[in-house]
PDB file of N, CA, C and O in Angstrom:
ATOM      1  N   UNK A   1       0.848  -1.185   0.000  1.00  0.00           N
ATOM      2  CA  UNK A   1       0.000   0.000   0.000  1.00  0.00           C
ATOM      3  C   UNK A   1       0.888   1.242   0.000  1.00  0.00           C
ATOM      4  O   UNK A   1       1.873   1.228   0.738  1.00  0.00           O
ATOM      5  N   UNK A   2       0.600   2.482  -0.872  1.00  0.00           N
ATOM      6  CA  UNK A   2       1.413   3.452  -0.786  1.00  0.00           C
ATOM      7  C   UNK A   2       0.566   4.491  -0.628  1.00  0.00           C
ATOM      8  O   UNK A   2      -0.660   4.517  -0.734  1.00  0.00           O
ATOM      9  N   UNK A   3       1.563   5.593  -0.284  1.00  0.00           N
ATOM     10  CA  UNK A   3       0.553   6.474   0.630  1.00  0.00           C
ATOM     11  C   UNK A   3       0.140   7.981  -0.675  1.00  0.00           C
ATOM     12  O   UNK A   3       0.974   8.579  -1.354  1.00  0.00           O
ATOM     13  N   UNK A   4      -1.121   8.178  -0.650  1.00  0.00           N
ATOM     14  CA  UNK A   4      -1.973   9.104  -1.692  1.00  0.00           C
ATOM     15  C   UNK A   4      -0.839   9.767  -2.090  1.00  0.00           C
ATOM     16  O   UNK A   4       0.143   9.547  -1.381  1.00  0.00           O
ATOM     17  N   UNK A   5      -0.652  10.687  -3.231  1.00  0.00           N
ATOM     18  CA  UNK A   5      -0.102  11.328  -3.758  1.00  0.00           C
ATOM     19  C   UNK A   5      -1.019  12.870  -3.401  1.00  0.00           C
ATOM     20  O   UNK A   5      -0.405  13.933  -3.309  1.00  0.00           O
ATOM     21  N   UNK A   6      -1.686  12.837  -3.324  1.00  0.00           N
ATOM     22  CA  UNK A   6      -2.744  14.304  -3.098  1.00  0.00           C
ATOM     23  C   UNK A   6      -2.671  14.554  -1.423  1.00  0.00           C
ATOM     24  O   UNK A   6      -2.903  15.658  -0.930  1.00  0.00           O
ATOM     25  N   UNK A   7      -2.277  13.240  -0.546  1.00  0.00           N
ATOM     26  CA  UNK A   7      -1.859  13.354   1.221  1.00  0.00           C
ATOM     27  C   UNK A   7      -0.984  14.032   1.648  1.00  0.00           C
ATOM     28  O   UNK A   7      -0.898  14.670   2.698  1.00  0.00           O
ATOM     29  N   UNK A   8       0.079  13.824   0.347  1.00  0.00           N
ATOM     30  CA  UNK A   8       1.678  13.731   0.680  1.00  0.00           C
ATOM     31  C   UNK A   8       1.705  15.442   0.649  1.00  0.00           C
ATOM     32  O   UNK A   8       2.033  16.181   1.578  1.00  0.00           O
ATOM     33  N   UNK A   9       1.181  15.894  -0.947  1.00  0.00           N
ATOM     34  CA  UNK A   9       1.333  17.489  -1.478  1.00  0.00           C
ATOM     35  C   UNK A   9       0.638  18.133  -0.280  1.00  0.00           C
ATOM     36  O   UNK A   9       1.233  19.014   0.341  1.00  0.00           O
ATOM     37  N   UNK A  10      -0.889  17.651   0.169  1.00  0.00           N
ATOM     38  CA  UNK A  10      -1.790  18.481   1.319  1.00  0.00           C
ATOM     39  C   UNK A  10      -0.342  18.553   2.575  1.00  0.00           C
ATOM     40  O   UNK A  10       0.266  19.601   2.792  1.00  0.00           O
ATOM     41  N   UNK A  11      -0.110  17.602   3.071  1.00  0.00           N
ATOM     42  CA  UNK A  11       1.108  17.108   4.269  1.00  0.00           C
ATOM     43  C   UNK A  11       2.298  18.444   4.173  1.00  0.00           C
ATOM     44  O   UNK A  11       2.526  19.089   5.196  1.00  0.00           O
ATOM     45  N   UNK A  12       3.085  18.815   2.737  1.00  0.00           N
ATOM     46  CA  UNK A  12       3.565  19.434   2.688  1.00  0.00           C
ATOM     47  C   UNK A  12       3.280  20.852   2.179  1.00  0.00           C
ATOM     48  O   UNK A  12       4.244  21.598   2.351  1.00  0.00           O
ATOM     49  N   UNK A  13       2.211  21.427   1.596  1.00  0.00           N
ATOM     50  CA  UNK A  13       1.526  22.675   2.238  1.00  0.00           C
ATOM     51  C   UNK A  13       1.191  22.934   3.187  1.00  0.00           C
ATOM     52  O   UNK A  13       1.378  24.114   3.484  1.00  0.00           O
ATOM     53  N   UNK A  14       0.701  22.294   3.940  1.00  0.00           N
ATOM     54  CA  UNK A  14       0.089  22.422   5.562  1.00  0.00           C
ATOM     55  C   UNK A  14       1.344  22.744   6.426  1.00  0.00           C
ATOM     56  O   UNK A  14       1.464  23.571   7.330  1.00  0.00           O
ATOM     57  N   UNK A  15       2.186  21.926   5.939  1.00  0.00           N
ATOM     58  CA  UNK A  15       3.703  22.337   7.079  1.00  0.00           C
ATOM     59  C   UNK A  15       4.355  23.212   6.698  1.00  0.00           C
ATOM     60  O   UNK A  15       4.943  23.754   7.634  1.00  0.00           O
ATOM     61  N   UNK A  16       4.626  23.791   5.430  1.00  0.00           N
ATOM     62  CA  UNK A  16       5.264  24.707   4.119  1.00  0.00           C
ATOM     63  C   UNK A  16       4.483  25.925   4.776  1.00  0.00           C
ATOM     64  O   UNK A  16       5.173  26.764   5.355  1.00  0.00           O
ATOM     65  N   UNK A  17       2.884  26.124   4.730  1.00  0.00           N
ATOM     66  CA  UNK A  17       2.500  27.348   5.101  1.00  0.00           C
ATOM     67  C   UNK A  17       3.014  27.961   6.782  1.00  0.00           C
ATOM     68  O   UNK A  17       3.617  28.963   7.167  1.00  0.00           O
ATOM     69  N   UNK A  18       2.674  27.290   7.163  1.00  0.00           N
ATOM     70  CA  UNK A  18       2.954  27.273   9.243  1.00  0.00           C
ATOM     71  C   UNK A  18       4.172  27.005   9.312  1.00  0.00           C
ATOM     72  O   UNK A  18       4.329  27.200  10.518  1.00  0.00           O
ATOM     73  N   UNK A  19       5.597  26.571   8.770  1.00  0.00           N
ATOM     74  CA  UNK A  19       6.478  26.476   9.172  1.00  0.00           C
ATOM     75  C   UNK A  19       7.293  27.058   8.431  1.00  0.00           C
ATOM     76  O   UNK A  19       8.279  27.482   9.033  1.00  0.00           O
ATOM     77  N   UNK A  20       7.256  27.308   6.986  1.00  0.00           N
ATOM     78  CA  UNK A  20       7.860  28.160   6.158  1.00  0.00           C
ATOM     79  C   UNK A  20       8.879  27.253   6.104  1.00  0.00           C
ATOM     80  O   UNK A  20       9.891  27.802   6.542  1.00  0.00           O
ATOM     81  N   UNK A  21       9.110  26.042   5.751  1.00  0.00           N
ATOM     82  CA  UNK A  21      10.050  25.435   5.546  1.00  0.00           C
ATOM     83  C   UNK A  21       9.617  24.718   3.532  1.00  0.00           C
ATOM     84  O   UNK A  21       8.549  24.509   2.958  1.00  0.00           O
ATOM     85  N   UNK A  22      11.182  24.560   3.068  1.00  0.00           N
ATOM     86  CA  UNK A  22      10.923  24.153   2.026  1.00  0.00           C
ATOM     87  C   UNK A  22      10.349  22.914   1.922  1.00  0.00           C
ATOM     88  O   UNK A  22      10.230  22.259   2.957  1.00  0.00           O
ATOM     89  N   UNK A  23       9.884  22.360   0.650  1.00  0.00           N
ATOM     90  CA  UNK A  23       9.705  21.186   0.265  1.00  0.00           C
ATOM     91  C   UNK A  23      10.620  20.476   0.092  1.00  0.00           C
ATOM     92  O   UNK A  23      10.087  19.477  -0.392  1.00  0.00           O
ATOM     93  N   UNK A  24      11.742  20.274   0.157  1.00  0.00           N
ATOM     94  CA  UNK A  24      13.536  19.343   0.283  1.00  0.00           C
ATOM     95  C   UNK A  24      13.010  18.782   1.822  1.00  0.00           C
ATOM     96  O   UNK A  24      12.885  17.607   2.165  1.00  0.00           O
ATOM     97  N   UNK A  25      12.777  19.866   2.532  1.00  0.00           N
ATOM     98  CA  UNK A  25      12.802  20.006   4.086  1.00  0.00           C
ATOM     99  C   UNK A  25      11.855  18.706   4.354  1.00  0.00           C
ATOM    100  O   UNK A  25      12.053  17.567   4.778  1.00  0.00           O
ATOM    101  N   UNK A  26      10.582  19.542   3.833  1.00  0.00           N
ATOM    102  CA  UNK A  26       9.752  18.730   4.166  1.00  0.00           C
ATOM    103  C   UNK A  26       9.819  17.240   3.815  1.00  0.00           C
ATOM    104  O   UNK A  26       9.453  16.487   4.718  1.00  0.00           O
ATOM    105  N   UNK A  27      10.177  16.737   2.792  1.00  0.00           N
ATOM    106  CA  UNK A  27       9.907  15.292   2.143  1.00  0.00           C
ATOM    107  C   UNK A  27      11.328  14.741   3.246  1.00  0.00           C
ATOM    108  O   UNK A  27      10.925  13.933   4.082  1.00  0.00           O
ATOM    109  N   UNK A  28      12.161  14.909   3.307  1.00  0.00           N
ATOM    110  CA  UNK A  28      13.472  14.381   4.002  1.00  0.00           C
ATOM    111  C   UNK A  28      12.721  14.108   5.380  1.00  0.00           C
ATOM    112  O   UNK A  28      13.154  13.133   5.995  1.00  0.00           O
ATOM    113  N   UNK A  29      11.994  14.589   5.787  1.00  0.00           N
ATOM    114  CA  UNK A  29      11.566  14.351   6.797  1.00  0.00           C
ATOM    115  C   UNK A  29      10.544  12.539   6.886  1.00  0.00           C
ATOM    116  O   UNK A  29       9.884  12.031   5.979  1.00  0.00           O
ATOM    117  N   UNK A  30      10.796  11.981   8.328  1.00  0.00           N
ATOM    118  CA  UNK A  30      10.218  10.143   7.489  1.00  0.00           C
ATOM    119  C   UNK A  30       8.777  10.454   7.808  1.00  0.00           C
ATOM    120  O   UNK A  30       8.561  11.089   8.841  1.00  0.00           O
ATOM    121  N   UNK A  31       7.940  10.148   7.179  1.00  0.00           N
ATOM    122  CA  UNK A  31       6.542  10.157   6.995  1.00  0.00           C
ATOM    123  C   UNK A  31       6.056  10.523   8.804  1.00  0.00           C
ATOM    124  O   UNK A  31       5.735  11.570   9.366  1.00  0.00           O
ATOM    125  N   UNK A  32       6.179   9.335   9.204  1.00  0.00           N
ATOM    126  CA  UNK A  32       5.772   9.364  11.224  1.00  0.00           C
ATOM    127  C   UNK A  32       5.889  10.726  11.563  1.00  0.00           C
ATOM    128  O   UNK A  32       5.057  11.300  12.264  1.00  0.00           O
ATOM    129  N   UNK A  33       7.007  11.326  11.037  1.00  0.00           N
ATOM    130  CA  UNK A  33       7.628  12.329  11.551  1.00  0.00           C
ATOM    131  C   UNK A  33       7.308  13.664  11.007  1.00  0.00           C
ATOM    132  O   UNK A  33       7.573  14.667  11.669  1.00  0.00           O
ATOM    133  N   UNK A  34       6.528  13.773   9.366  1.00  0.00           N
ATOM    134  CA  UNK A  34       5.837  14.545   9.007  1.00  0.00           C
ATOM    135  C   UNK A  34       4.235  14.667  10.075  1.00  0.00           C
ATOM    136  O   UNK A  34       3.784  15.572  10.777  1.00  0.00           O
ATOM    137  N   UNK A  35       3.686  13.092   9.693  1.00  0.00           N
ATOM    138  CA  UNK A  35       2.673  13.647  10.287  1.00  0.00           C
ATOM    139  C   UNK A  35       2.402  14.017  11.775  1.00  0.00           C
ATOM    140  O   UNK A  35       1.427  14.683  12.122  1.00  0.00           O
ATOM    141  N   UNK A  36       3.318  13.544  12.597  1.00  0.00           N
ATOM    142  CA  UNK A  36       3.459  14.214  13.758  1.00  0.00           C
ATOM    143  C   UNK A  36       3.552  15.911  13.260  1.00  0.00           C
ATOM    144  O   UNK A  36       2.862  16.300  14.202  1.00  0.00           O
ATOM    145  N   UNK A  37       3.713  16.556  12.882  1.00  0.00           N
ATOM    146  CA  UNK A  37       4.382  17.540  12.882  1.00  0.00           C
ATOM    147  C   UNK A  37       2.529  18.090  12.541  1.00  0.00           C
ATOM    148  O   UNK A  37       1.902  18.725  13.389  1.00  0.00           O
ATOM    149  N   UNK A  38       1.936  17.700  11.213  1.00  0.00           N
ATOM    150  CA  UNK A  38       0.428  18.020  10.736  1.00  0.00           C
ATOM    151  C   UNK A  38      -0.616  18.049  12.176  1.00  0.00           C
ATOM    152  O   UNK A  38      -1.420  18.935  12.465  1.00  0.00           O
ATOM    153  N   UNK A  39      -0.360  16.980  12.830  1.00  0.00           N
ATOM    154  CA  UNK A  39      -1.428  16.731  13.821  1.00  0.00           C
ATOM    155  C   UNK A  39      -1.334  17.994  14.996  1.00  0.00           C
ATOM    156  O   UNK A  39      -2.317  18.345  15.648  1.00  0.00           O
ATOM    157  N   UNK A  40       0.064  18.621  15.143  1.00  0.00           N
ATOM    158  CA  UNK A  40       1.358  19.601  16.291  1.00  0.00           C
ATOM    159  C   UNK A  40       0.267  20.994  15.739  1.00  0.00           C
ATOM    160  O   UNK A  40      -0.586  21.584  16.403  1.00  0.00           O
ATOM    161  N   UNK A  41       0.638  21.191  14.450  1.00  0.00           N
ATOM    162  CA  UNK A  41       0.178  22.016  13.794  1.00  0.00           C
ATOM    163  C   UNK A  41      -1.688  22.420  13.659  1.00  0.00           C
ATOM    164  O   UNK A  41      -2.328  23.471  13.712  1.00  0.00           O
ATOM    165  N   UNK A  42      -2.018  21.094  13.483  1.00  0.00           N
ATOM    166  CA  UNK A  42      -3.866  21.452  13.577  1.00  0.00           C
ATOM    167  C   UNK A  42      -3.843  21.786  15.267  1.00  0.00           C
ATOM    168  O   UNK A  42      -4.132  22.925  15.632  1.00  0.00           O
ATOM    169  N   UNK A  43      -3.507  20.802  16.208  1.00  0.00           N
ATOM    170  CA  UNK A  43      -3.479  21.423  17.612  1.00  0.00           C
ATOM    171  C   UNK A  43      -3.504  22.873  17.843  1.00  0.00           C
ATOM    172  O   UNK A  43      -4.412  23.453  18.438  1.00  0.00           O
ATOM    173  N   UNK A  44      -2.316  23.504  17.274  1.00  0.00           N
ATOM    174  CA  UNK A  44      -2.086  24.685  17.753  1.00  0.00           C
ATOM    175  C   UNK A  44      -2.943  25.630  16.956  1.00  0.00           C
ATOM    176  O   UNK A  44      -3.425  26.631  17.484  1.00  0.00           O
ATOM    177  N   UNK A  45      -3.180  25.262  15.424  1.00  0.00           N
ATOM    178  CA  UNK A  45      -4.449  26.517  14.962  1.00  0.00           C
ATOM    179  C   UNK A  45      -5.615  26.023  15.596  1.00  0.00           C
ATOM    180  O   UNK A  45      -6.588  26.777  15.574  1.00  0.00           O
ATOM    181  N   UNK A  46      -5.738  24.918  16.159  1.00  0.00           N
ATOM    182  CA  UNK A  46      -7.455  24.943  16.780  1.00  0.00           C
ATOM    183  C   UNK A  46      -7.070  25.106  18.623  1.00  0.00           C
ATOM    184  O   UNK A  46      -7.988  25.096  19.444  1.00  0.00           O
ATOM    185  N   UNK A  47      -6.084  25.201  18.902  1.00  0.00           N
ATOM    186  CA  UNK A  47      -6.379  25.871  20.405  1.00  0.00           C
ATOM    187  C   UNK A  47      -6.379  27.762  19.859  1.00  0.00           C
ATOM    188  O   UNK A  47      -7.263  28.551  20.194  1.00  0.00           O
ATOM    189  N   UNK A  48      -5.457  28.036  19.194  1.00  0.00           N
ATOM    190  CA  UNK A  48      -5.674  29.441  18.224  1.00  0.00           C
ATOM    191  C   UNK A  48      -6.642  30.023  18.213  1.00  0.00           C
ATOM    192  O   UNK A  48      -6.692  31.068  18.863  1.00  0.00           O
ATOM    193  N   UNK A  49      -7.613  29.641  17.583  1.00  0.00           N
ATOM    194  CA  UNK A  49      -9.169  29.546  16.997  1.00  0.00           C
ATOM    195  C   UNK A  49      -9.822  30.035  18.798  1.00  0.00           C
ATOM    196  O   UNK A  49     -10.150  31.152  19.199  1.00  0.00           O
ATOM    197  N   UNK A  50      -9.814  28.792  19.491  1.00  0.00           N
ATOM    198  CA  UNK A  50     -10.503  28.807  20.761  1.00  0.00           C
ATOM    199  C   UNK A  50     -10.127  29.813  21.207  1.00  0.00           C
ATOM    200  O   UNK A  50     -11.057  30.231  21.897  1.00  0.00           O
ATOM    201  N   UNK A  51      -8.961  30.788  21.266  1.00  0.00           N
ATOM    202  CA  UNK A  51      -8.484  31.831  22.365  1.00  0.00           C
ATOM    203  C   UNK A  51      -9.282  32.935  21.489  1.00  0.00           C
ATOM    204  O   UNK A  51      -9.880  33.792  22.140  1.00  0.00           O
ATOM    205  N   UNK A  52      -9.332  32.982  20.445  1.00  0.00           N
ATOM    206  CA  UNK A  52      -9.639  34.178  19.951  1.00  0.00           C
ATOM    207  C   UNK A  52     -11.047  34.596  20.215  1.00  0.00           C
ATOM    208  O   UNK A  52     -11.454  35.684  19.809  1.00  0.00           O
TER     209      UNK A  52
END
């Protein structure tokens, strides 16, 4: 099983916008370790959201 091609691009906009890191950056990074980073990221815009 391989993982979506449309997951991977969403995975690295989502971290690209909020982290301003390149796409080299991003893909070098091992999958576990991307999406840890997606899940870090929705956390913090939805506690965000709540304060405002």
């Amino acid at each position: 099983m391989t993982y979506a091609t449309d997951r991977i691009h969403e995975e690295i906009a989502y971290i690209a916008y909020h982290f301003h890191w390149s796409m080299e950056e991003i893909l070098d990074l091992e999958h576990r370790d991307r999406r840890r980073y997606t899940e870090q990221i929705a956390a913090l815009v939805a506690r965000a959201a709540g304060e405002g």
